[in-house]
N, C-alpha and C positions, 0 to 999 in steps of 0.2 A: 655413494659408490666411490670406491678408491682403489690406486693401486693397477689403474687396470692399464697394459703396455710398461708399467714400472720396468726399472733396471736394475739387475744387480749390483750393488756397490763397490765392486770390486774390476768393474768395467765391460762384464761380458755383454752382448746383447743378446736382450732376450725379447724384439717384438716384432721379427724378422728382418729387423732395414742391415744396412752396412755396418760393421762392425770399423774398430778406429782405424783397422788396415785399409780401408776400404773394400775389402769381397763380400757377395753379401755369404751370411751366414747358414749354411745349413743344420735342420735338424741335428740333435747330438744321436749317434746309434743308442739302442738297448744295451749295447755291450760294447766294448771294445775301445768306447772313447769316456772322457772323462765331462761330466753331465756338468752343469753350470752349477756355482753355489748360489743360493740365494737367502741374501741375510736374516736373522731374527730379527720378528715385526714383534716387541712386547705387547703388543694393542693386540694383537692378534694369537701371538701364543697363548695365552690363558686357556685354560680348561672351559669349553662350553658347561655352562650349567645346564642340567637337565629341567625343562618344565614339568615334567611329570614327576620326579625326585622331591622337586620341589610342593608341588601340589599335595602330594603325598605326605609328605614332613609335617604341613602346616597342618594337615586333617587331624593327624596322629597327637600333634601340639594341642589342637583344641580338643581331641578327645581327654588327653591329658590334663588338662587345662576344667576344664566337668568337673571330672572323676576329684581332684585333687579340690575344687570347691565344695565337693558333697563332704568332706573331710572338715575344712577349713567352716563352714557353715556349722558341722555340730561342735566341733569343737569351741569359737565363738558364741553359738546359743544355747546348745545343752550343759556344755563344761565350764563355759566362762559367766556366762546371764542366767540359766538355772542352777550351775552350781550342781547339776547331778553330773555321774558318771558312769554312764552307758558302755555296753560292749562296741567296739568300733569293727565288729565284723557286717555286721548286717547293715550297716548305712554304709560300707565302701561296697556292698555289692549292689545295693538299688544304687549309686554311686557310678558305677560300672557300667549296670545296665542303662543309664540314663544318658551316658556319655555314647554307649554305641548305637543307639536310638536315634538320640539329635544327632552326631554325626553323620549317620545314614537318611536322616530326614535332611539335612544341609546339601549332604553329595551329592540328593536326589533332585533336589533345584539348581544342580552346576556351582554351588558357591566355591567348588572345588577348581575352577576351570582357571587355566593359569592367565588367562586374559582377566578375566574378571576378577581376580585376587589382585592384579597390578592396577586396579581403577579406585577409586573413594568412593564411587559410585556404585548402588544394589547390592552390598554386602549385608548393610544394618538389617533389609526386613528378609534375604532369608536366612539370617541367626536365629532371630527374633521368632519365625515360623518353624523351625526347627529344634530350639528349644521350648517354645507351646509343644509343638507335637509329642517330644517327650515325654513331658510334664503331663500332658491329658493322657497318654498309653501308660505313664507308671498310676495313674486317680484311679481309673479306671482299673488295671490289674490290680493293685489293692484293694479297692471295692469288690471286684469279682471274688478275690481270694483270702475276704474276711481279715486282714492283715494292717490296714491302714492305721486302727486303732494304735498299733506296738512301735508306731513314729510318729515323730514330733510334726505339728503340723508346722510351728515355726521353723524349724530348721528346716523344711520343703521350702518355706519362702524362702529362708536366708540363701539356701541351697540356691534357688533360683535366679534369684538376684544377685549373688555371686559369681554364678555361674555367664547370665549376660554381660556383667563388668568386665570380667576377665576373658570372653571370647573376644569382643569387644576390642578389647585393649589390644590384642594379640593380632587382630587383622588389621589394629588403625599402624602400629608399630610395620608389621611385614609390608604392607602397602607399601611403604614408605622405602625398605628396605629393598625392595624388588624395582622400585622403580629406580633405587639409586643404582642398584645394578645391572637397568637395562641402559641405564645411560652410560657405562661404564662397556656394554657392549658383551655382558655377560650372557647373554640370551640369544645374540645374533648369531646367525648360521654360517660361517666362510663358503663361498658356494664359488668354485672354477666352471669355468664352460669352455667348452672342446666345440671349435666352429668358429666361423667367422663371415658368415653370411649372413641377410635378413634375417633367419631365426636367430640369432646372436646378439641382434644389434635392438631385435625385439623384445628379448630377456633383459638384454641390462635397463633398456630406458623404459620397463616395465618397474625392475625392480626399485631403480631408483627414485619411481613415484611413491614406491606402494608403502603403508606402512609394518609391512610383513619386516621381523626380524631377518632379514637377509641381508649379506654384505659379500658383493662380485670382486673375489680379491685374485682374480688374474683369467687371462685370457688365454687359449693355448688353441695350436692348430695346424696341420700340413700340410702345404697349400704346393702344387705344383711351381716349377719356377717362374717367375712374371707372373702370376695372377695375382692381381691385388684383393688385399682385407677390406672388410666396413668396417674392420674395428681394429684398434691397435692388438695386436699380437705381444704374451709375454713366453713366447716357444711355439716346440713341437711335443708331440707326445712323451718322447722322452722326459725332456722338461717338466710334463706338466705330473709326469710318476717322482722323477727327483724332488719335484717344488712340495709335492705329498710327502714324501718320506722327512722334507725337513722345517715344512711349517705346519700347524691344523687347518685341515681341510675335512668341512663337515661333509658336502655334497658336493660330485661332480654331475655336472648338467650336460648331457649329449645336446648340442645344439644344430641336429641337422635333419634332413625329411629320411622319413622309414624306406626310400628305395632301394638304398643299398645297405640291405640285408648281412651281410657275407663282413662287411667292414665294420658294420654295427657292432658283428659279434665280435668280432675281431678286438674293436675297443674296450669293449667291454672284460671281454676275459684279458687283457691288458690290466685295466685298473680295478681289476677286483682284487690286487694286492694290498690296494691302499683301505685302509681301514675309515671306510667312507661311502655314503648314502652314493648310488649310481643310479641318475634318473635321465628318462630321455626328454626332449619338447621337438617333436617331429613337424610341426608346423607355424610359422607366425601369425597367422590368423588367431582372432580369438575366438575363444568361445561364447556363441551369445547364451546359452546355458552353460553354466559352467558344470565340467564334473563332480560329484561326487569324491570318486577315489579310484583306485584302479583294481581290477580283478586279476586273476590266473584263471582262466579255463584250459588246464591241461597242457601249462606252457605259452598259450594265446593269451594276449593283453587284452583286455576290455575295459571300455572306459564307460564306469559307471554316470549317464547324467544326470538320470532321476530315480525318486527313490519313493517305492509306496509308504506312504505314512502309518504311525502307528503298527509299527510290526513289536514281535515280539509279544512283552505279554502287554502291550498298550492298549490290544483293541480288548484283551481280556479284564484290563483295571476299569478302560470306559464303561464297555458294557455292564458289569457291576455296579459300576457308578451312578450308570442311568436306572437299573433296574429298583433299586436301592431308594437312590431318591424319590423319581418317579409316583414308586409306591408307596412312600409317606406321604406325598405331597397330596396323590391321588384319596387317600385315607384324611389326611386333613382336611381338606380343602372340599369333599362330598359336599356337604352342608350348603356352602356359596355354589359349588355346581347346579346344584337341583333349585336354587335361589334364581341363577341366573336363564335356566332352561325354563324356569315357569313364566318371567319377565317376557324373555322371548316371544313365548304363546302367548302371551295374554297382550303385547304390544302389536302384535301384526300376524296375519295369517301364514301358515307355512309351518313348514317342522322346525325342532328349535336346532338340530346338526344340521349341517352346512358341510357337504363333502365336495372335494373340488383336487380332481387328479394332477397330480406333480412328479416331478422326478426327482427319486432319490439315488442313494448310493450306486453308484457305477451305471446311474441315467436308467435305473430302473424306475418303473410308474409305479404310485401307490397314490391309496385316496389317503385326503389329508383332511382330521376334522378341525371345525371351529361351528361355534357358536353363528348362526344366521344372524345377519346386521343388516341386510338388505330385504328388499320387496323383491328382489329378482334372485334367480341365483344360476351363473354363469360358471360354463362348464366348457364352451365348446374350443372353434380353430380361432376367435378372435373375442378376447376379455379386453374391455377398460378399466384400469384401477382408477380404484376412486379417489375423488377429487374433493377440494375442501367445497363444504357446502352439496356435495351429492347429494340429489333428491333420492335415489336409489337408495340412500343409507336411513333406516328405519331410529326411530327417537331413542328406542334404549341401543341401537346398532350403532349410535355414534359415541354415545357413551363407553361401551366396552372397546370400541374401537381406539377410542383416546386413552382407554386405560391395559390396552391389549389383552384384557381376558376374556376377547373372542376367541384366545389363541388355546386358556385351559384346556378344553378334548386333544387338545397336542398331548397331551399327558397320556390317553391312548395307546396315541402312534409312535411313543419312546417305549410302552411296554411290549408293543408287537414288534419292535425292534426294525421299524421304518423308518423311525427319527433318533432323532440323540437330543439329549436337552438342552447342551452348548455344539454348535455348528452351525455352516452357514443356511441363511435361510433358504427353503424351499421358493421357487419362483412357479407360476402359471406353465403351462406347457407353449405355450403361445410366446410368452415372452421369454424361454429359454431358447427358446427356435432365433427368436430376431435376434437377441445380443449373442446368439454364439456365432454369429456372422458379424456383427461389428466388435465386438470386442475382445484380443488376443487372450487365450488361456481361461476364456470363462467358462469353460468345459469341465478346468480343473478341479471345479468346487464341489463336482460331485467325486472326487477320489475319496470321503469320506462321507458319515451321514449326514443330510440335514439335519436344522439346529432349530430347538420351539427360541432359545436366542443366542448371539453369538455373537462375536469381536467387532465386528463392524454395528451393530445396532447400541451396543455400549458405546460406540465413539460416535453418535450421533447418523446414522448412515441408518435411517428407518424411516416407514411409510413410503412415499409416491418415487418411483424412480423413473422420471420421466425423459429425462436426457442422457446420454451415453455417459456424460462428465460424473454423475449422481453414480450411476451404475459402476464405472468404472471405480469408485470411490470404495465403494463395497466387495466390488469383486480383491480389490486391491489388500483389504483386509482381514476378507474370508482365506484368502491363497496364505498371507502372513497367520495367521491362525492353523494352519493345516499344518505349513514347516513347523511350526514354535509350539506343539499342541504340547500339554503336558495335565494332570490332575491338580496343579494348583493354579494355572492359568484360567481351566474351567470354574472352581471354587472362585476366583478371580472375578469374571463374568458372571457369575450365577450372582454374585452377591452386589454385582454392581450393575445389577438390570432392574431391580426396585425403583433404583436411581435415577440408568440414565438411557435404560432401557424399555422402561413400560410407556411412562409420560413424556410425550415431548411435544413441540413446536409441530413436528412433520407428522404429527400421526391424526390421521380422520378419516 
């Protein structure tokens, strides 16, 4: 934070105190008197660069960047290494098409996000996933469309492996370059604030923890005579429109409570001359959820805190996705079902499904199947989960229990569209009653469907959850799995539950 009570160099005061006559100063009028100068800051004149300009440029770069390797690749292996000479129409349009494929495969996991373009970090694997996806959507269209023969299979490699070097290269280079220009302050926001109370005093020594591109480059305010600032003053309103018209000033920050309405507006249609973000912060309290973003209903501000997951066509990609898998899975896997169901019978008396009521999506009840692993089978107002060594757990019930293809007929309850195949897991009804009293926000896990597995059971957080500490451990990663949901996260999960998901230490 800088800058903030500064004087102009030329001697005027601008932070309310006594000026060198000694009178104290008052505001300059709108009209009629002549406003303070205040000097050029070269640090601070510069053009904000746009993050979204930029994000954009580089996408269009590595589109370009494809396209011009599917080029470079035949010509190296058809023209230079075979020595024939193909027509160059038809490999710059699968060329084309392959560039706006992985592009849109890349944009679709954020590799676009202007934070994460300025990191070294998570770029490589979703390039890397983004040009597979390409690569498998043009195999597969050629194979559909009889076609594949009439291109070199070599040049698809070269193509390929050209195409990763040179994305590659392109984002180790802009990293580099992005970050020399956020040290340069290319990216930081100039943000004035009008107020001079708690909520003023709460903005600056906010911003000056945070590591948000922001930089508080003056203070401005209209303070009746004798009442003192919490924070140094650089004017009054006049000032802070003059200080606008002659340095950049990306956003001004209203820093005071929404009571006074009538002067609110008043400032406002004031500084909507200056060509500049006008935001307000009507209280110094935080938010212990924080907002979202802010609405318009009809004029009225509303401030969004939470937000239903998976809108849009999310919940329509999952559902496909469950249905899809589900039913290969269910089609492959018959064989080992009708294996494990006759074990069952033949190990211990009882049927070989296990139905045992849970709460799903939005704390609706559904029966939930699994394979019977016990002598007993418990349904009512109070279950004991089982413990290592339970007598209750029958010989082949401990078996599938260590290997969770008790959980198979979950395969079921994803096609009646009761569960989902990644989300958090379903609990006993008994024990969603106890921990949504001890443990904040564990309600929220049902804002989406249960999960046969999910975020939390890949990071070790499966079997007995006997202590809040355990519980909390899961809830904690079920909730991170809800915000962060996406189709490669699940592919993520799906494929890393073989792993770290089926077998483990905590499962009996």
């Amino acid at each position: 934070m800088t800058n903030i009570g500064e004087k102009s160099g030329d001697g005027s005061a601008c932070d309310g105190q006594p000026s060198a006559g000694g009178a104290p100063r008052e505001p300059s009028g709108l009209s009629g008197q002549k406003a303070p100068r205040f000097p050029p800051d070269p640090a601070r004149e510069q053009a904000l660069v746009s993050k979204r300009v930029v994000s954009d440029t580089i996408m269009c770069v590595d589109g370009m960047a494809i396209f011009l390797a599917a080029l470079v690749a035949k010509w190296a292996y058809i023209v230079a290494f075979l020595q024939h000479s193909p027509e160059t129409g038809p490999y710059a349009v699968v060329g084309a098409v392959g560039a706006v494929i992985a592009v849109a495969a890349m944009r679709y996991q954020g590799l676009y996000d202007f934070d994460l373009l300025s990191e070294t970090g998570g770029q490589t694997r979703r390039i890397l996933i983004g040009l597979v996806a390409a690569a498998l959507f043009l195999i597969a269209v050629g194979y559909l469309l009889k076609i594949s023969e009439q291109y070199s299979r070599g040049w698809f490699v070269v193509w390929f492996a050209v195409s990763v070097v040179a994305v590659l290269a392109v984002h180790a280079v802009t990293t580099q370059v992005l970050q020399w220009l956020g040290g340069l302050g290319a990216f930081a926001r100039n943000i004035v604030i009008y107020g001079s109370g708690d909520i003023a005093e709460s903005v600056i020594r906010r911003v000056a923890m945070s590591p948000m591109n922001l930089r508080v480059v003056g203070v401005f305010d209209d303070l009746p005579r004798g009442q003192k600032t919490q924070v140094p003053l650089s004017g009054g309103l006049s000032d802070l429109i003059s200080f606008g018209q002659q340095r950049r000033i990306d956003e001004v920050l209203i820093a005071m409570p929404m009571t006074n309405e009538l002067q609110i507006a008043n400032l406002v249609e004031q500084l909507s001359l200056l060509p500049a973000d006008i935001r307000i912060c009507p209280s110094a309290t935080a938010f212990r959820i924080p907002p979202k973003k802010l609405l318009d209903y009809e004029g009225l501000a509303v401030l969004e805190l939470e937000r239903r997951p998976m809108d849009g066509w999310a919940p329509i990609v999952k559902n496909v996705e469950d249905k899809v898998l589900a039913s290969l899975l269910l089609v492959s896997l018959t064989p080992l079902l009708l294996l494990i169901a006759l074990a069952v019978k033949l190990d211990s008396r009882g049927p070989a499904i296990f139905k045992q009521r849970r709460h799903g999506f939005n704390h609706e009840v559904f029966n939930l199947y699994k394979f019977r692993t016990m002598y007993v089978a418990e349904d009512g107002p109070d279950i004991t989960q089982a413990t290592r060594k339970d007598p209750r757990v029958t010989r082949v019930g401990r078996f599938l229990r260590k290997t969770s293809l008790d959980e198979l007929p979950q395969l079921f309850n994803v096609l009646r569209g009761d569960m989902s195949l990644v989300g958090p897991r379903p609990h006993a009804l008994s024990h969603n009653e106890y921990y949504s009293t001890v443990l904040a926000r564990y309600a929220n896990r049902h804002k989406v469907k249960p999960g046969m597995t999910g975020w939390a059971q890949v990071n070790g957080y499966r079997g007995e959850t006997d202590t809040p500490e355990k519980m909390r451990g899961r809830v904690e990663r079920d909730l991170w799995y809800i915000e962060n949901w996406s189709v490669w996260l699940d592919v993520k999960i799906l494929a890393m539950t073989p792993f770290y998901g089926l077998i483990g230490k905590n499962a009996f």
